[in-house]
C-alpha positions in Angstrom: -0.4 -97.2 1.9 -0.2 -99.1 5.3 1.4 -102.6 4.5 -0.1 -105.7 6.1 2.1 -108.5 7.3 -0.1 -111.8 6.2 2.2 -113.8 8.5 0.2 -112.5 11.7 -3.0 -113.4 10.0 -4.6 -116.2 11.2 -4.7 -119.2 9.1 -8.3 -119.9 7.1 -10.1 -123.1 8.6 -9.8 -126.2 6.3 -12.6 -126.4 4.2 -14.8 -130.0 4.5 -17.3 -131.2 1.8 -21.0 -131.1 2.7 -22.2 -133.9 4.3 -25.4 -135.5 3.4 -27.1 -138.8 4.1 -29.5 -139.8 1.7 -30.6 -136.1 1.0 -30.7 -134.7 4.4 -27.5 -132.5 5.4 -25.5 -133.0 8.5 -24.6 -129.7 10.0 -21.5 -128.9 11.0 -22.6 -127.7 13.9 -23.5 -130.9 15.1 -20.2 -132.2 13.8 -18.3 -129.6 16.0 -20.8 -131.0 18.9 -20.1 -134.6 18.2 -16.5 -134.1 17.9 -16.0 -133.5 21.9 -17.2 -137.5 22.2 -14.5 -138.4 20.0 -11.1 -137.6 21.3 -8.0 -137.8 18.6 -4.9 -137.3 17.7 -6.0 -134.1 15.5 -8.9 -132.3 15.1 -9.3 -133.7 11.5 -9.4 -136.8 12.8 -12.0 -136.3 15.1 -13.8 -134.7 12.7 -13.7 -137.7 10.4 -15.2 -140.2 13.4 -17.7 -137.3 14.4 -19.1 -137.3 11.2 -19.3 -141.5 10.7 -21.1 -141.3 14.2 -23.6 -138.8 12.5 -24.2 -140.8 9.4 -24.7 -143.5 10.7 -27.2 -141.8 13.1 -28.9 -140.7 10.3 -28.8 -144.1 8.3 -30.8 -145.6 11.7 -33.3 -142.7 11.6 -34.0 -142.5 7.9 -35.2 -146.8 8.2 -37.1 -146.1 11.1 -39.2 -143.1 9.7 -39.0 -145.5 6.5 -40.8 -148.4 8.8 -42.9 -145.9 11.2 -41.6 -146.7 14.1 -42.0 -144.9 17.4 -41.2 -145.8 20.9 -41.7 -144.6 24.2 -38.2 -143.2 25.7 -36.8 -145.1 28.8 -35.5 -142.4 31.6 -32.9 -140.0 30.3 -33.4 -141.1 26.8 -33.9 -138.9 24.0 -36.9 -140.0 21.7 -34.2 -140.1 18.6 -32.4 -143.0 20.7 -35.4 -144.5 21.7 -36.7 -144.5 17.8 -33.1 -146.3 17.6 -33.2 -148.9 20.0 -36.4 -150.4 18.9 -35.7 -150.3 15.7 -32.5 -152.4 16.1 -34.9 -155.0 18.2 -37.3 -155.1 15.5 -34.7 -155.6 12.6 -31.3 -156.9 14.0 -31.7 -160.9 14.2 -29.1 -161.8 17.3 -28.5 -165.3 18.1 -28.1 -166.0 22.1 -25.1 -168.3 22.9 -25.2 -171.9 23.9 -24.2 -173.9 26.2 -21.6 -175.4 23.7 -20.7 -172.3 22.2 -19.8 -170.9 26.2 -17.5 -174.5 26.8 -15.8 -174.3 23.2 -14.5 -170.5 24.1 -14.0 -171.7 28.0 -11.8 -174.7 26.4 -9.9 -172.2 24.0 -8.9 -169.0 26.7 -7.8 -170.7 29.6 -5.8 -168.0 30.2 -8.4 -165.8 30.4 -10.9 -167.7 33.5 -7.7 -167.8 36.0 -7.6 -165.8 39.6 -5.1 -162.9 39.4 -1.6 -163.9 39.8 0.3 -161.9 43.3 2.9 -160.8 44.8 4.1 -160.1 48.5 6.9 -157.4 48.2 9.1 -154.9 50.5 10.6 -151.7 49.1 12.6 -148.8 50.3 11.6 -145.8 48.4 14.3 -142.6 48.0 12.1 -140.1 46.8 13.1 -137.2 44.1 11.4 -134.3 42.7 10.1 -135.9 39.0 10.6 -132.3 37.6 14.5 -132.0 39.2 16.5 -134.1 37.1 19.7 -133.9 39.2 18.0 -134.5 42.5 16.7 -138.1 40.5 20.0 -139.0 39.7 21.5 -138.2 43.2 18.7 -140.4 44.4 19.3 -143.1 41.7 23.2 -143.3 42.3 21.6 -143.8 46.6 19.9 -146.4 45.8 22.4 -148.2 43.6 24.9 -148.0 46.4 22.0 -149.4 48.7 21.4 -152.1 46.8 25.3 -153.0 46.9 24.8 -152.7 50.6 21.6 -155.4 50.5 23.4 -157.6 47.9 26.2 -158.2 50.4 23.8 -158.5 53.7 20.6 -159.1 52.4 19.5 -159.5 56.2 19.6 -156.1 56.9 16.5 -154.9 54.1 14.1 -153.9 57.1 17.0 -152.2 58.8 18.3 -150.3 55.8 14.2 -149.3 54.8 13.5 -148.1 58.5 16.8 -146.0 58.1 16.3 -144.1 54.5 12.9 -145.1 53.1 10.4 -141.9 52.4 7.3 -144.2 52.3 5.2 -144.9 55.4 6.1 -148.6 55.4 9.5 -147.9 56.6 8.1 -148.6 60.1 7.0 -152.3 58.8 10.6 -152.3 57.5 10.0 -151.6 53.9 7.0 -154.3 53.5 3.8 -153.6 50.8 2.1 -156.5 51.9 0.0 -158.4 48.6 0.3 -156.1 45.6 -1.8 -157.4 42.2 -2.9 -155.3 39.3 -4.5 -152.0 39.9 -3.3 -151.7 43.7 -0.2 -149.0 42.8 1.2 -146.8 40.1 1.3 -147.7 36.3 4.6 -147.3 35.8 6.3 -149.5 39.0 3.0 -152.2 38.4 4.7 -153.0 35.2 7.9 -153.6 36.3 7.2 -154.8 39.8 4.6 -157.7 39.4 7.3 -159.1 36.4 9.9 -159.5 39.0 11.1 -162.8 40.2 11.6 -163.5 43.8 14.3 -162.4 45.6 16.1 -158.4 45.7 16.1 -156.6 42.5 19.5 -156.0 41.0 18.2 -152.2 39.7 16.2 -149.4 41.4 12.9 -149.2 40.2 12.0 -146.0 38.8 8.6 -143.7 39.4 7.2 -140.7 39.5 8.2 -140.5 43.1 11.4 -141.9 42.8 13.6 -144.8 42.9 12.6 -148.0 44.8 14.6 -150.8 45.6 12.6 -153.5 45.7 12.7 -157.1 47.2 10.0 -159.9 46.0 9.2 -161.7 48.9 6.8 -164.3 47.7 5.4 -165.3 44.7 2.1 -167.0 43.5 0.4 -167.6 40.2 -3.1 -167.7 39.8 -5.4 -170.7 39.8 -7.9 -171.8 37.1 -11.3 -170.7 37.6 -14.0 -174.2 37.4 -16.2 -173.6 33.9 -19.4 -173.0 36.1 -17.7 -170.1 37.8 -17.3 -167.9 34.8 -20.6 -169.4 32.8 -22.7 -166.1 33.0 -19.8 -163.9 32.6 -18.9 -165.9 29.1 -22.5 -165.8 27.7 -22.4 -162.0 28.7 -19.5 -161.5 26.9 -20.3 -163.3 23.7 -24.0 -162.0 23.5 -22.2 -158.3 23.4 -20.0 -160.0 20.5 -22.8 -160.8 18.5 -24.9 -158.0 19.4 -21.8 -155.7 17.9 -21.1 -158.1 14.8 -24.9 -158.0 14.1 -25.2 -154.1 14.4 -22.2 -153.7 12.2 -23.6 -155.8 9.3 -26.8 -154.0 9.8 -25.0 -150.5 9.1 -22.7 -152.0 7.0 -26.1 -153.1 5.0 -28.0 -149.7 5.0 -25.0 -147.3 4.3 -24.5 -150.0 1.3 -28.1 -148.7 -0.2 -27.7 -145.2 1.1 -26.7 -142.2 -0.8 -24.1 -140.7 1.2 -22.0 -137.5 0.1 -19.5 -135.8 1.8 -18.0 -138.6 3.9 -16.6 -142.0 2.7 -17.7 -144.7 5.5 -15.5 -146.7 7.2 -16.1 -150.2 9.1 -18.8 -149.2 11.7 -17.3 -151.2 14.5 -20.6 -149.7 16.2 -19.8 -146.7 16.6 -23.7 -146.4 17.4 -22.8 -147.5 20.9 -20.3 -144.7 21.8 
């Protein structure tokens, strides 16, 4: 008798409950479909928001065929969605913002209304291999001695970047120009636009290597006048409510519902994904 080693067999999927929203089943085949829209950090997690995103589907679907509503599909819209969307304009009650509602929230995040703070920097980039660990600390141990150099003859920044920089702006001596968010990698962003004026004491690490780095100029951003940002506030809170307003109205139906199979969690419109 041949003997079969079970520890080469591939282990059994994980068995999930039947899901079912007030009678009618969601397949897991659409809950393998869905789950591509909902990226994770494991598949059972996915799973789990997949199947939300269905149910509540079907909550929506099941009150619309409840009130016979119908709609005509805009372009590129399914007629399910359409059945949707009009059913959450004939049901969901949504408040549009006032004047004094846009000033009170104007008054309370001035931090948010302000033109993006800047920088004007130089650099001198010594390059390395991200994959070649001892090629990046060769380069690091370069630019620490460099810095030394710059820290005793600051003067000579343009001359120094023209001599060993690997970046294009060596021929402007080493300067970037205006950097704000968004204009350069992640990783030196974050550390670059929290610099204070002046030569950085440390090399700045990236994925192309080590910079040394020299703030040039500094300047914060300016407050943005109320009637500048007016349409962008009402905007902003009319999507609040509109959100706030959908999730009560899920919250409301799956509340009457008789859902098996899946144990809801806050909606936080997952409708709109």
């Amino acid at each position: 008798m041949q003997l079969i080693d079970t520890r080469s067999l591939p282990a059994e999927a994980p068995e999930f409950d039947e899901v079912y929203v007030n009678g009618t089943p969601v397949s897991e085949e659409s809950i393998a479909q869905e789950m591509q829209y909902h990226p994770a950090d494991s598949a059972e997690a996915a799973r789990r928001e997949a199947v939300q995103a269905l149910v509540v589907r079907q909550l929506l679907l099941n009150r619309a065929d409840e009130l016979g509503i119908e709609a005509q599909p805009h372009d590129g819209e399914a007629v399910e969605e359409a059945r949707i969307r009009q059913l959450l304009h004939e049901e969901v009650d949504l408040p549009q913002a006032g004047g004094d509602d846009c000033r009170r929230y104007f008054d309370a995040n001035p931090q948010k209304f302000r033109t993006p703070d800047y920088i004007a920097a130089s650099h001198i980039l010594l390059g390395a291999d991200p994959n070649d660990p001892e090629q990046r600390a060769q380069r690091k141990a370069e630019a620490e001695a460099l810095i030394e150099q710059l820290q005793q003859a600051p003067e000579r920044f343009a001359e120094l970047a023209r001599a060993h920089s690997d970046c294009p702006s060596k021929e402007l001596g080493g300067e970037l120009g205006q950097l704000d968010k968004g204009q350069t990698v992640p990783e030196f962003e974050r550390q670059v636009l929290s610099l204070a004026e002046g030569l950085c004491a440390t090399p700045v690490e990236s994925r192309y290597g080590f910079h040394l780095v020299r703030i040039d100029k500094r300047v914060p951003g300016q407050p943005l006048d109320y009637d500048m940002v007016e349409d962008r506030i009402k905007a902003y809170l009319r999507e609040q409510v509109y959100r706030r307003g959908i999730n009560q109205y899920i919250s409301l139906l799956a509340g009457q519902a008789d859902i098996r199979g899946h144990e809801m969690q806050a909606a936080d419109s997952l409708l709109l994904q």
